[in-house]
C-alpha positions as CSV (number, residue, x, y, z in Angstrom):
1,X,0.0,0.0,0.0
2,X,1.6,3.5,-1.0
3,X,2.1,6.1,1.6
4,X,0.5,9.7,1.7
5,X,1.7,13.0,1.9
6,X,0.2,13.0,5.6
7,X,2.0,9.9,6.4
8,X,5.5,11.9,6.0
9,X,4.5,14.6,7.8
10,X,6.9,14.4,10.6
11,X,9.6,13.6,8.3
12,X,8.9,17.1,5.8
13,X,9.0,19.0,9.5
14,X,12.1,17.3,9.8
15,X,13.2,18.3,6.4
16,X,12.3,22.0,6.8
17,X,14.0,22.6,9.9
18,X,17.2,20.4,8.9
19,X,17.1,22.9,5.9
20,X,17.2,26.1,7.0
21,X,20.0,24.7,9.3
22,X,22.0,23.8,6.4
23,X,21.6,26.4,4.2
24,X,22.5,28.8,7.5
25,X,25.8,26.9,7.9
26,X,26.3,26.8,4.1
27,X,26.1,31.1,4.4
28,X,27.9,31.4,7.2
29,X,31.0,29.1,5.8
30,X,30.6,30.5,2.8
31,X,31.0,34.2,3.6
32,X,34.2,32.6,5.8
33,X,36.2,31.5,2.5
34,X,35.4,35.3,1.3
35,X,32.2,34.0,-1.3
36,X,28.3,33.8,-1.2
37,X,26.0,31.7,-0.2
38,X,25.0,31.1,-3.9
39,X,28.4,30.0,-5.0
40,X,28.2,26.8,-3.3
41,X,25.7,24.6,-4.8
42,X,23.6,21.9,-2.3
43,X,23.7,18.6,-3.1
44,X,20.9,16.1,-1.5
45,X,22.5,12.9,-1.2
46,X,19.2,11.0,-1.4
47,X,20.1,7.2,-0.8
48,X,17.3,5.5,0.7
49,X,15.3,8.5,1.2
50,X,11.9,7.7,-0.2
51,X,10.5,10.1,-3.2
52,X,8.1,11.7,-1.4
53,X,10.3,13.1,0.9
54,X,12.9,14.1,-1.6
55,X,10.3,16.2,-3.5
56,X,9.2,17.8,-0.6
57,X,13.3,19.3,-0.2
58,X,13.2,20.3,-3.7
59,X,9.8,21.9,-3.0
60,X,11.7,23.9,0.0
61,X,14.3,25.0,-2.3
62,X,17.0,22.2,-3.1
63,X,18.1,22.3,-7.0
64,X,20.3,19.2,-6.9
65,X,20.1,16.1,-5.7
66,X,22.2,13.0,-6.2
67,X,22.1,8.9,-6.2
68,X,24.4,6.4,-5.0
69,X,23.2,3.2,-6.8
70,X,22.1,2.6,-9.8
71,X,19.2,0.6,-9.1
72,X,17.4,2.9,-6.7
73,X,18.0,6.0,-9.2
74,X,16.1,3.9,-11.7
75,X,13.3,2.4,-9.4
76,X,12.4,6.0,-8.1
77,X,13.7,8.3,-11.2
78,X,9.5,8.4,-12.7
79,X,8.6,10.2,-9.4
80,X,11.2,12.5,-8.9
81,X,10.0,15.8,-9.4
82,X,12.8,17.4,-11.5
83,X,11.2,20.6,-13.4
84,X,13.5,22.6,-11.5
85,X,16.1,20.4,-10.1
86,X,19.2,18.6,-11.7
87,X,20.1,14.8,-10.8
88,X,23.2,13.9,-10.5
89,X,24.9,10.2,-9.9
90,X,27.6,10.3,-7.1
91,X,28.2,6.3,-6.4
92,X,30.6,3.8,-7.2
93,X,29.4,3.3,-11.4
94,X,30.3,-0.2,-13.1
95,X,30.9,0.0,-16.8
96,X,27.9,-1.9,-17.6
97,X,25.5,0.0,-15.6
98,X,26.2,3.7,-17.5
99,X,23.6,2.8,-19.8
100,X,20.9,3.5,-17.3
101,X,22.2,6.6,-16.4
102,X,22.9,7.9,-19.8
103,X,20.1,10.7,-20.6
104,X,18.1,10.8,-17.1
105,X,21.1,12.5,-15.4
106,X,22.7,15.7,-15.9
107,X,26.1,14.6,-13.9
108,X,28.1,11.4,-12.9
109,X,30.3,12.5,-10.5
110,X,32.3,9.0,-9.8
111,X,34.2,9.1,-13.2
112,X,37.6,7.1,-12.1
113,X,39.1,5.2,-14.7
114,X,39.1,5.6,-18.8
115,X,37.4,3.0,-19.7
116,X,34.0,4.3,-17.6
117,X,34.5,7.4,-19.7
118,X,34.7,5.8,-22.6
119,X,31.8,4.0,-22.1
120,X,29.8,7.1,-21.2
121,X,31.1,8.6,-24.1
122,X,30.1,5.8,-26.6
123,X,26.3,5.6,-25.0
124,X,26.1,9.5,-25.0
125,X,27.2,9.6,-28.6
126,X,24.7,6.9,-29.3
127,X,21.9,9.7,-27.9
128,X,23.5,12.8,-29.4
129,X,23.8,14.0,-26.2
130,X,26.6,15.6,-23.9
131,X,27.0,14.3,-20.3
132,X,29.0,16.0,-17.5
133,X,31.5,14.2,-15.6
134,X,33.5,14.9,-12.7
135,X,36.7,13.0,-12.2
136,X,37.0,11.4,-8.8
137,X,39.8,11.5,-7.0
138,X,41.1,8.8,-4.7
139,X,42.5,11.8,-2.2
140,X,43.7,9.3,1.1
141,X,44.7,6.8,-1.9
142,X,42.9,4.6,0.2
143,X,43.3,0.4,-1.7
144,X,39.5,0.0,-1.0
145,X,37.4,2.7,-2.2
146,X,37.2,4.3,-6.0
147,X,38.9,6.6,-7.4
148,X,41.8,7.7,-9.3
149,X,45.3,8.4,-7.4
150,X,46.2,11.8,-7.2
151,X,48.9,10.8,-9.7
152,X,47.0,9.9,-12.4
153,X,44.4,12.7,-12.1
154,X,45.5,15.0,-15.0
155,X,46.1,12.1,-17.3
156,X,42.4,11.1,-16.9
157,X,41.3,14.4,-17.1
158,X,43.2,15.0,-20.5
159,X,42.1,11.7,-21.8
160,X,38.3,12.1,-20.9
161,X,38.1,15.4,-22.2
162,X,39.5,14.3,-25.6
163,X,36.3,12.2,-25.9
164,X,33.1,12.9,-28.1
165,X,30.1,14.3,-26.0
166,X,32.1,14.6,-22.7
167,X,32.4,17.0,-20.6
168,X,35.0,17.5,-17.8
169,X,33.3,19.7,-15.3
170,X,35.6,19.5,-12.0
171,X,36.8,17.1,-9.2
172,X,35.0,15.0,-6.9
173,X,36.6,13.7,-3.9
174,X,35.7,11.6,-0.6
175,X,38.6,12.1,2.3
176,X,39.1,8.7,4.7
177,X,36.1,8.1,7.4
178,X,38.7,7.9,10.2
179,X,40.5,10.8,9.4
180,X,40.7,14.1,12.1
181,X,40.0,17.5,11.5
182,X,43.4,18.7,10.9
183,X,44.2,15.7,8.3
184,X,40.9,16.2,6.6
185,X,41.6,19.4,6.1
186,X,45.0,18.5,4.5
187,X,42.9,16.5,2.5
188,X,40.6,19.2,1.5
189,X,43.1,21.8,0.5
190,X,45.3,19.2,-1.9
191,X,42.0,18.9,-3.5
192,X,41.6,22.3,-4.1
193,X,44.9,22.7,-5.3
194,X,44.6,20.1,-7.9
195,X,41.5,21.6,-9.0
196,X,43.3,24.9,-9.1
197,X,45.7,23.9,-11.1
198,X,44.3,21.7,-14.0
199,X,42.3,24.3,-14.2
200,X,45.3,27.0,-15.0
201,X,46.1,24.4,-17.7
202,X,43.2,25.8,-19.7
203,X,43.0,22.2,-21.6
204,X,40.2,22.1,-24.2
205,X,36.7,20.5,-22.8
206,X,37.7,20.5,-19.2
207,X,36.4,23.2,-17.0
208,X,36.5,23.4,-13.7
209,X,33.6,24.2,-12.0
210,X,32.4,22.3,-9.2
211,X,35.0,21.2,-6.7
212,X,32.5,18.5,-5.2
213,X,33.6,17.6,-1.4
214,X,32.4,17.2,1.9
215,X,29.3,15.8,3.2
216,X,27.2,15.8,6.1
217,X,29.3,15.7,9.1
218,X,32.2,18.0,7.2
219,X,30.7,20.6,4.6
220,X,31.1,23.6,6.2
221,X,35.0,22.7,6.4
222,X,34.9,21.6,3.0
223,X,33.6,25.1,2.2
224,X,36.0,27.0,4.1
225,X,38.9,25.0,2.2
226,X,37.2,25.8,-1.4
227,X,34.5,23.5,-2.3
228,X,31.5,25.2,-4.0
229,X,29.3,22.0,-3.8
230,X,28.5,19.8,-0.8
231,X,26.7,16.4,-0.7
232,X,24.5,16.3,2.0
233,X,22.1,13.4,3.1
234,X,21.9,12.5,6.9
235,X,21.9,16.1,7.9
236,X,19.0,16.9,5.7
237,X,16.8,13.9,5.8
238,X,18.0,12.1,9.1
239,X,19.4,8.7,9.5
240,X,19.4,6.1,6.5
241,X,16.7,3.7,6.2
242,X,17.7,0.4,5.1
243,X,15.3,0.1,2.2
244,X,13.9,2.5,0.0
């Protein structure tokens, strides 16, 4: 049996307060790195949060929003209410699943190795459409977790922006779980750096734009350090269900 609107109720309330929390903190540690509160972009990291409640966030104001699996995104993409709101794809992306993604988002921001660019290339061409991309960056070069080394960032870059209907928007990153505030920070400021710098490299099709890190329990650091987009989830819609 499908839930109401009225059946969420405590959860919007939730959602409105969280909200106006957030976007405080996202002004307040934005005017601390010297820029406004509409140069950082909101991301709602929506795993496990059921439609309903991530229409009613876009309904209070949020204009992004972001999926971790592949499966979820395409189970609840026919009720998101996206008129005036981008979705973006943020998790861990197998080669073979691009093809759902592929013309119902407007970014994949876990782009790590060239042959998931190519892939995304070779669908996107197949639709005569562009898709964004943000290269991921394995920042604590962690063996576990996606992402390409620090290294090898500006090769993949170059190579993924030499690819039909491509385009290299900027640099994702996620720093290690178990790392402090002083190392995160470390962390956070190499990133910025690296996206500093490719982007002084003025290489054709890349463009960096969104410098994508920090998430619930680290934005407004992330901020301060020179991200200008944040992906949030627990803080805004509470702690994760384990099913959709």
């Amino acid at each position: 049996m499908e839930k109401s609107s009225s059946d969420f109720e405590e959860r919007f309330r939730d959602v409105e307060e969280n909200f106006k929390v957030i976007t405080g903190n996202i002004a307040k540690a934005a005017a601390e790195s010297g820029r406004r509160p509409e140069d950082i972009t909101l991301l709602a990291a929506t795993k496990t949060v059921p439609a309903e409640v991530i229409n009613h966030s876009i309904a209070l104001g949020v204009k992004c929003i972001g999926e971790n699996k592949v499966q979820e995104l395409s189970a609840k993409y026919d009720r998101y209410d996206l008129a005036d709101c981008s979705l973006h794809f943020i998790g861990h992306l197998q080669k073979n699943k691009v093809k759902y993604l592929i013309g119902r988002v407007s970014m994949i921001q876990s782009v790590d190795s060239e042959k998931l660019a190519q892939e995304i290339s070779r669908l996107s061409v197949n639709k005569n459409i562009t898709t964004d991309i943000l290269i991921e960056v394995n920042i604590g070069e962690e063996p576990n977790k996606s992402g390409v080394l620090p290294q090898n960032l500006c090769g993949l870059a170059e190579k993924a922006a030499a690819l039909p209907a491509v385009r290299v928007r900027g640099l994702m990153a996620i720093p290690p779980a178990n790392a402090g505030y002083d190392e995160t920070n470390g962390y956070f400021l190499r990133m910025r750096q690296y996206f500093i710098d490719i982007g002084k490299k003025k290489i054709d099709n890349i463009s960096m734009d969104y410098l994508s890190m920090g998430m619930s329990a680290d934005y407004m650091q992330a901020i301060r350090a020179g991200a200008n987009m944040v992906r949030i989830g627990t803080a805004l819609y509470g702690p994760r269900a384990r099913t959709v």
